[in-house]
C-alpha positions in Angstrom: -10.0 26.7 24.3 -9.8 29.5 22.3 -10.3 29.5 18.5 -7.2 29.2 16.4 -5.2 27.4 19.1 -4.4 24.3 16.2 -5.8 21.9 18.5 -9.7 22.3 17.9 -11.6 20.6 15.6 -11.7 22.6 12.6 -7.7 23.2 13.6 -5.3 23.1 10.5 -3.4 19.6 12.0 -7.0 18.2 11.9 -7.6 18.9 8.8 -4.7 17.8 7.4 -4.4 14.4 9.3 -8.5 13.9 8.6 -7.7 14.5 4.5 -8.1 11.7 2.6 -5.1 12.8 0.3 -2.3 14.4 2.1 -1.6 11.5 4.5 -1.6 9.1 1.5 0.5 11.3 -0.6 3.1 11.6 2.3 3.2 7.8 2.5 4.1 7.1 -1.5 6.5 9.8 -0.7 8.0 8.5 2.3 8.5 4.8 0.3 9.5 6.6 -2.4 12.4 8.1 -0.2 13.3 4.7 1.5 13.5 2.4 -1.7 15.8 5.8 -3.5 17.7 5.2 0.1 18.0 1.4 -0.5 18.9 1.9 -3.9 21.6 4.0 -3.2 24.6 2.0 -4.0 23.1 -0.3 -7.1 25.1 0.3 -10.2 23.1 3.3 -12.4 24.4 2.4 -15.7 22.7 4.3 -18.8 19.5 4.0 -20.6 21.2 1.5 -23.5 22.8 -0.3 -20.4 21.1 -0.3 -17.6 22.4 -1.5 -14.3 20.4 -3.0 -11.1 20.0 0.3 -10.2 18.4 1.7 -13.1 14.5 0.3 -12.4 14.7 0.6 -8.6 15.9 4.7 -8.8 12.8 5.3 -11.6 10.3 3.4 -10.0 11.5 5.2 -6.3 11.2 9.0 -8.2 8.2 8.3 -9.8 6.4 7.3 -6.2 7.6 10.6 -4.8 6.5 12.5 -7.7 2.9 10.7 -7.2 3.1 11.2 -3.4 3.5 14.9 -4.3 0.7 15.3 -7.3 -1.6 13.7 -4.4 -0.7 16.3 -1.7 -0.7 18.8 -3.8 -4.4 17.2 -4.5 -5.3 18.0 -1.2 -3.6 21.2 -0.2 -6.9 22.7 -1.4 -9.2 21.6 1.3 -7.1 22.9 3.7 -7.9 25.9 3.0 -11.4 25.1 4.2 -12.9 25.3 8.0 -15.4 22.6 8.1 -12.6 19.5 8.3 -14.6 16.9 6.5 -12.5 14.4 5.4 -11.6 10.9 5.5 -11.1 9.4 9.2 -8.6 7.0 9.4 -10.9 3.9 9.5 -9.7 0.2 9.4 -8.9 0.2 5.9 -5.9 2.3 6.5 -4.5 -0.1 8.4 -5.6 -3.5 7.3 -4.4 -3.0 3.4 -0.6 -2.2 4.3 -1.2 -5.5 7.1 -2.2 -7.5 4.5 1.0 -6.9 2.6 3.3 -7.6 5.3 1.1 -10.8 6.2 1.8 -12.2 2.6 5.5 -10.9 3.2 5.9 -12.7 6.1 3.3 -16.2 5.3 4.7 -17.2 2.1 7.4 -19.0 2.2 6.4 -21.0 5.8 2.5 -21.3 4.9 3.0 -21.6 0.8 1.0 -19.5 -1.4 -2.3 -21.1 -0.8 -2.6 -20.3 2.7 -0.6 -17.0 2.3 -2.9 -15.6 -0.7 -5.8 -17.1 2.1 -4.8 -14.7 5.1 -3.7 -11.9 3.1 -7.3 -11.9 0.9 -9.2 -12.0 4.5 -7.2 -9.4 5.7 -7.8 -7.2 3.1 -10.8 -8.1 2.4 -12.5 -7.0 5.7 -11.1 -3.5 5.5 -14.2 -2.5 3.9 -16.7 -1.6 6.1 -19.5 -3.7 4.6 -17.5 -6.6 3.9 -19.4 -9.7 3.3 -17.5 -13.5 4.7 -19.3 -15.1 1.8 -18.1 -12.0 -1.0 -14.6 -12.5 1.0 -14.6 -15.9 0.9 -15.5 -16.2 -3.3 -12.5 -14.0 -3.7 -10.3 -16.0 -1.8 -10.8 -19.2 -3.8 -11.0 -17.7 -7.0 -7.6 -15.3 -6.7 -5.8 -18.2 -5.4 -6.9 -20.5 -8.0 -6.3 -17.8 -10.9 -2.9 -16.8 -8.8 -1.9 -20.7 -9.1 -2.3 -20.9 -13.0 -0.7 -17.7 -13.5 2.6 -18.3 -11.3 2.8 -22.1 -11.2 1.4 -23.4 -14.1 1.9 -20.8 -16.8 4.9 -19.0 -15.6 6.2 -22.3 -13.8 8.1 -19.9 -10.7 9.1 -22.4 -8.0 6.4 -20.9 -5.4 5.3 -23.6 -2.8 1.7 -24.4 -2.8 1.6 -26.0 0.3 3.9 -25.7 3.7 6.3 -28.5 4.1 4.8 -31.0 7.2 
C-alpha cells in the first residue's frame, strides 16, 4: 500500500480512533447533543425562575463544551506519525455496560443485586482486576449505597426483588 493512503498504520483515521482523548471527547459531545435534543421542549424559564428545562439545557452545554476541551486535548497528537495511543480495550466498553445494566436491573432485581452486577461489570474492565478486590467493593458500595439512599435519605428504592 502506498504511504499516505489513510488506511496504514500510522494513517490519520488511526490515529485518531487509537487517541485516548478524541474518541472520548466526541462521546460527552454526542450526549451532550442528545440530552440538549431531549430537552428541547422543557420550559426554559430565567435564572430567578427556573423551569424543568433550565438544569437539563446547562448540564447538556456544559458536556459539549467538555467533549470539546478534551478533543481539542488531543488534536495535538495527531499531528504526530508514530500512532501510540490508547486501544480500545475492554474498559471502553464494559463502564458504559455497566450503566445500562443498573438502568435496566434495578427496579426487577432491587438495588442489592443491581449495585452487585453493575460493580462486577465495572469492576473487571481493568485489566488486572482482582475477584477478591472486586468482590470487597461490591459489599462495601452496596452497603454504604443502602445507608445513604434508604436509611438516610429514606428514597423508596427496593432492596430486594419482589418473589
Amino acid at each position: 500500500m502506498p504511504v499516505g493512503d489513510g488506511v496504514g498504520s500510522g494513517s490519520l483515521l488511526s490515529r485518531f480512533v487509537n487517541s485516548e482523548w478524541i474518541p472520548p471527547g466526541l462521546f460527552f459531545i454526542a450526549l451532550g447533543s442528545a440530552a440538549l435534543w431531549v430537552s428541547r421542549d422543557y420550559p426554559l424559564g430565567d435564572l430567578n425562575r427556573m423551569g424543568p428545562g433550565y438544569f437539563p439545557r446547562m448540564l447538556s452545554l456544559g458536556m459539549i463544551g467538555l467533549g470539546a476541551l478534551i478533543v481539542a486535548r488531543g488534536l495535538p497528537g495527531l499531528a504526530g506519525a508514530n500512532g501510540s495511543g490508547a486501544q480500545f480495550d475492554r474498559s471502553f466498553w464494559l463502564i458504559p455496560a455497566s450503566m445500562a445494566v443498573f438502568g435496566l436491573s434495578v427496579e426487577p432485581l432491587g438495588l442489592v443485586a443491581a449495585l452487585a452486577l453493575t460493580i462486577a461489570v465495572a469492576g473487571f474492565a481493568h485489566r488486572q482486576a482482582r475477584v477478591k478486590e472486586v468482590a470487597i467493593s461490591i459489599v462495601f458500595l452496596i452497603a454504604l449505597s443502602a445507608l445513604i439512599f434508604i436509611v438516610i435519605l429514606k428514597l423508596p428504592l427496593q432492596l430486594w426483588p419482589d418473589f
